[in-house]
C-alpha positions as CSV (number, residue, x, y, z in Angstrom):
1,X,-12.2,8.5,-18.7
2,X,-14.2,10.2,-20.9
3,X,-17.0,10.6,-18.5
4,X,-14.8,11.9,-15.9
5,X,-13.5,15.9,-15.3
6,X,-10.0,17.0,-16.5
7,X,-7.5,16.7,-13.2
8,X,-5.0,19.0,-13.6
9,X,-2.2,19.4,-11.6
10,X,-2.2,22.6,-9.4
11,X,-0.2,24.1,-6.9
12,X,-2.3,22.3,-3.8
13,X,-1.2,18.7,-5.2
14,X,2.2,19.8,-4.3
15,X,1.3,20.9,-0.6
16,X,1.5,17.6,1.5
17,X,0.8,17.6,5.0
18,X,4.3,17.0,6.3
19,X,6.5,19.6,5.0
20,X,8.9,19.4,7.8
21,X,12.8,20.0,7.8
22,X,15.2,17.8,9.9
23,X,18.6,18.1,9.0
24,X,18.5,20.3,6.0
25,X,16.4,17.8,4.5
26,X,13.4,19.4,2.8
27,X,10.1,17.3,3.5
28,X,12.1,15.1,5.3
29,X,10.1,12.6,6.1
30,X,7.8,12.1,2.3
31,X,12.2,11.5,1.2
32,X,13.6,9.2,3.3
33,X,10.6,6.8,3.5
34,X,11.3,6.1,-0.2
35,X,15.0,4.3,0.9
36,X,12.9,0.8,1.4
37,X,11.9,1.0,-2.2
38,X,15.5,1.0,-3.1
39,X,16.4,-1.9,-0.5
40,X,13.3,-3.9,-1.9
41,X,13.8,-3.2,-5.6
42,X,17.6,-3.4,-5.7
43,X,17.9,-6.6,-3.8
44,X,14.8,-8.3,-5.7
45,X,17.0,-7.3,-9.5
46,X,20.1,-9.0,-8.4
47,X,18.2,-11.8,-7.1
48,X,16.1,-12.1,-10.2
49,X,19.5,-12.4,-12.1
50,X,21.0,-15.2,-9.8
51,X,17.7,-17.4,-11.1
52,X,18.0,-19.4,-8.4
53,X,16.4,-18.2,-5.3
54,X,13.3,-17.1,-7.0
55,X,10.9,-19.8,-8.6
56,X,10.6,-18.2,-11.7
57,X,10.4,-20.6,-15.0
58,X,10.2,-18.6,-18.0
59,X,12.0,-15.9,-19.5
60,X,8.9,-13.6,-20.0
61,X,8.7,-13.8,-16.4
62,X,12.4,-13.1,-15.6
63,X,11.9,-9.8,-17.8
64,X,8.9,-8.7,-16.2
65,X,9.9,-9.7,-12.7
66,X,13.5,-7.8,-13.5
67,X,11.9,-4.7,-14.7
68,X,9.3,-4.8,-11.7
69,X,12.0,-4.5,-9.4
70,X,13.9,-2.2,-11.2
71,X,11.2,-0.1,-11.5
72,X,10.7,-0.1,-7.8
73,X,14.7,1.1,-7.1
74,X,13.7,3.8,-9.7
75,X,10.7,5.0,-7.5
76,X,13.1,5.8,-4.7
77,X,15.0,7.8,-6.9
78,X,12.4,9.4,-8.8
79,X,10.2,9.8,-5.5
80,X,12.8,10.9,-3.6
81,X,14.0,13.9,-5.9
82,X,10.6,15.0,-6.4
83,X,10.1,15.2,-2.8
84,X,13.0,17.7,-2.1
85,X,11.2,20.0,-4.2
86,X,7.7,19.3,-5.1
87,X,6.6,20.9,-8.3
88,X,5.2,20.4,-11.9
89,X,8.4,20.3,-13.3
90,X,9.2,17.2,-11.1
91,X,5.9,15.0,-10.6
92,X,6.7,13.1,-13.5
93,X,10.3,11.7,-12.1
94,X,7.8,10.9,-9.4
95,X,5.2,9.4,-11.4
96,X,6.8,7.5,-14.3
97,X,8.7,4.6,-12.3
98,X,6.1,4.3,-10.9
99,X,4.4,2.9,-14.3
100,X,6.8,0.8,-15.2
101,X,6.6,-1.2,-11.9
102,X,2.9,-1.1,-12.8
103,X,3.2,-2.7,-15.9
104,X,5.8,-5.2,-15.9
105,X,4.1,-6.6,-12.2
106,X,0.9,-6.7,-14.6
107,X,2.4,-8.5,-17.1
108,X,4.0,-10.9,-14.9
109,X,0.8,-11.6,-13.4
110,X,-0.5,-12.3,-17.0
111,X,2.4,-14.5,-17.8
112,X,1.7,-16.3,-15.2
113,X,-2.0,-17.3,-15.6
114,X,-2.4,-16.5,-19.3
115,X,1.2,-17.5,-20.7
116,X,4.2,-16.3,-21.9
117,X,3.6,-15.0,-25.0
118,X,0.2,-13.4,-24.2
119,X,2.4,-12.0,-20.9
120,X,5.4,-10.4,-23.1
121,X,2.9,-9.0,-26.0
122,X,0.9,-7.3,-22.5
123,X,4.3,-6.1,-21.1
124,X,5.6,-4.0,-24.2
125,X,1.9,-2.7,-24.6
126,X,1.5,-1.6,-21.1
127,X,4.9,-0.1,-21.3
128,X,4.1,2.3,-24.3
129,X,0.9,2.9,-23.0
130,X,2.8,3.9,-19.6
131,X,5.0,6.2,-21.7
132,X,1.9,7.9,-23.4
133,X,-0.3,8.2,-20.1
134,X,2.8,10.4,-18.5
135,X,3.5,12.0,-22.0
136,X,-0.7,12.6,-22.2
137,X,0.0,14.0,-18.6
138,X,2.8,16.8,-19.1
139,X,1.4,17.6,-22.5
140,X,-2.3,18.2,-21.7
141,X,-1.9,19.0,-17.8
142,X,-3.9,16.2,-17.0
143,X,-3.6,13.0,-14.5
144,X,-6.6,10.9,-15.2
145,X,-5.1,8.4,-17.4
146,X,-2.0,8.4,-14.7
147,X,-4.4,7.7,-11.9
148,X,-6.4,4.9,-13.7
149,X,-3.2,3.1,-15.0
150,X,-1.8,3.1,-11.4
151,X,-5.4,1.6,-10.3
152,X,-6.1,-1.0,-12.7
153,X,-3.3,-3.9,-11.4
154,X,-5.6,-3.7,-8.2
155,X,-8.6,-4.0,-10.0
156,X,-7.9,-6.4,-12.7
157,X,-5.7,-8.6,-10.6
158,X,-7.9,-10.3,-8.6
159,X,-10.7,-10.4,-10.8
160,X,-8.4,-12.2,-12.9
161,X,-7.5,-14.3,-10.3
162,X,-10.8,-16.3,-10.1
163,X,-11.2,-16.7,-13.8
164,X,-7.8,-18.1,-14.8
165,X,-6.4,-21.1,-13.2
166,X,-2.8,-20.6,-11.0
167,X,0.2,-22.1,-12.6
168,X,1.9,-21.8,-8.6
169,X,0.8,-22.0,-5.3
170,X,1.1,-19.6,-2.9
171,X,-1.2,-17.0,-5.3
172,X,-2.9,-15.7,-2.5
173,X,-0.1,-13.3,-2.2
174,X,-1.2,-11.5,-5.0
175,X,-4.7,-10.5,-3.2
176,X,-2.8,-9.6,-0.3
177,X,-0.6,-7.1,-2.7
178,X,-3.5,-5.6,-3.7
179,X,-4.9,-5.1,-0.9
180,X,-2.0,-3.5,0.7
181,X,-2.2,-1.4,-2.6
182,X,-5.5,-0.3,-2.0
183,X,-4.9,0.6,1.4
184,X,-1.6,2.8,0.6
185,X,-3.9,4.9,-1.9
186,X,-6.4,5.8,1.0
187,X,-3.7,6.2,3.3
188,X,-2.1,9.0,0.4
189,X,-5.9,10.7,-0.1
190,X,-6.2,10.6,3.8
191,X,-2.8,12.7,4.4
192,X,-3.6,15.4,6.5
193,X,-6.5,13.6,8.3
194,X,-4.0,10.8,9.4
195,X,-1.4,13.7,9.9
196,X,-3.5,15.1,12.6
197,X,-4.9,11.8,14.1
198,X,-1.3,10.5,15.4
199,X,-0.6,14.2,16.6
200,X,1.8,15.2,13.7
201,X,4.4,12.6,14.3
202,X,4.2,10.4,10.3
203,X,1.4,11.9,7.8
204,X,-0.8,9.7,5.5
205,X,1.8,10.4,2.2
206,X,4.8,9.1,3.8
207,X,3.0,6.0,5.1
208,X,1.5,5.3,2.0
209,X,5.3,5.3,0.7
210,X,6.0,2.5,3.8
211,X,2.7,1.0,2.9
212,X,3.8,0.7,-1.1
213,X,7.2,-0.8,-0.2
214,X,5.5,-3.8,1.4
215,X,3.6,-5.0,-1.7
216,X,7.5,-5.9,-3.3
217,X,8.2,-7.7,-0.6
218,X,4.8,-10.0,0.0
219,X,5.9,-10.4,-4.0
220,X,9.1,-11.0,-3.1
221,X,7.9,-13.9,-0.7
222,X,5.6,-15.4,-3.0
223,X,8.4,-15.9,-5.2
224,X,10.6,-17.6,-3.3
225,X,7.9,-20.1,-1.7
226,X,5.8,-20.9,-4.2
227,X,5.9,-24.1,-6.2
228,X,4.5,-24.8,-9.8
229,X,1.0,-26.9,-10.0
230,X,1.1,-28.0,-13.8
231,X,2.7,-26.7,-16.7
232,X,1.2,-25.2,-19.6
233,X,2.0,-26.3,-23.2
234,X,4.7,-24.6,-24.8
235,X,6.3,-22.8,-21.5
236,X,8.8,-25.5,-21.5
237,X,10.2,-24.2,-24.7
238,X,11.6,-20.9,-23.6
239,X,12.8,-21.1,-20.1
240,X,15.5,-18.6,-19.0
């Protein structure tokens, strides 16, 4: 971070490529593609609370899982608002859900092939450190540690992936989340260059908001096919 330039927010951050009007919706097109979010992440909670559709074990992975998908219904509020009216005063709505998705999907992830206990001491840390990076943000007019929290799940993830074992099968899912991830960020960067390419009909922003809502539900499958390969001392202790 510290060998990188300040990013400020500034008045061209907030000029996306698609600023169109249908219905007296402003930007209509960067709102409404945030309703799958809410679809995804409200369905994924209640399922998460039924305990029985998803294979999950534990109960540090029923938190994280919960708040993952809780934190995804909040992006389509908080993306979804900020979109009617881009501006400094509301990037933040737009950004902060969007953390705690981050970090509770980490944590999960670390739960998973770490354990429990290492997973839930990870969760509480990522989420203060969530809280400070958008605090950091408003306070010092600066997005770098916002833009390298949102970055490191698709970094860290699957280099984790080949140094600690899988307690389930189906993991592959989490390299295909990432890579969806990745692709959604270039798709974002790429706005008015994919804007123009298919003739001003979707731009590169409000695909990257269709492209996002897929990585909950490759999750979302994961979770409901996946099967446990061994068990790791001391899980067995504190299921949900």
């Amino acid at each position: 971070m510290f060998a990188t330039p300040k990013i400020p927010l500034s008045p061209k951050h907030h000029l996306y490529a698609d600023m169109r009007n249908f219905l007296g919706v402003p930007n209509t097109l960067n709102v409404i593609t945030n309703f799958p979010f809410l679809v995804v992440g409200v369905l994924g909670f209640v399922l998460c609370l039924q305990r029985n559709f998803f294979n999950i074990i534990l109960r540090g992975e029923l938190w994280g899982w919960a708040l993952f998908y809780a934190g995804t219904a909040g992006v389509a509020f908080g993306s979804a608002y900020y979109h009617l009216k881009p501006d400094d005063n509301r990037v933040m709505w737009d950004t902060f859900p969007m953390m705690i998705a981050y970090s509770s999907l980490f944590s999960s992830f670390i739960v998973e092939r770490m354990g429990e206990k290492i997973g839930l001491s990870s969760l509480f840390a990522l989420l203060l450190f969530a809280f400070l990076s958008t605090a950091y943000g408003i306070t010092y007019n600066d997005l770098r540690l916002c833009m390298a929290f949102q970055l490191i799940p698709s970094v860290a993830i699957p280099g984790m992936m080949y140094v600690f074992r899988p307690k389930y099968t189906h993991s592959r899912y989490w390299l295909f989340a990432a890579g969806i991830h990745v692709l959604a960020k270039f798709e974002g960067v790429a706005d008015r260059k994919i804007y123009r390419v298919n003739r001003y009909i979707i731009s590169g922003h409000s695909l990257e908001h269709l492209c996002l809502a897929i990585v909950p539900v490759l999750l979302s499958l994961m979770l409901m096919y996946r099967n446990m390969k061994f068990q790791r001392l001391g899980d067995h202790k504190e299921r949900p």
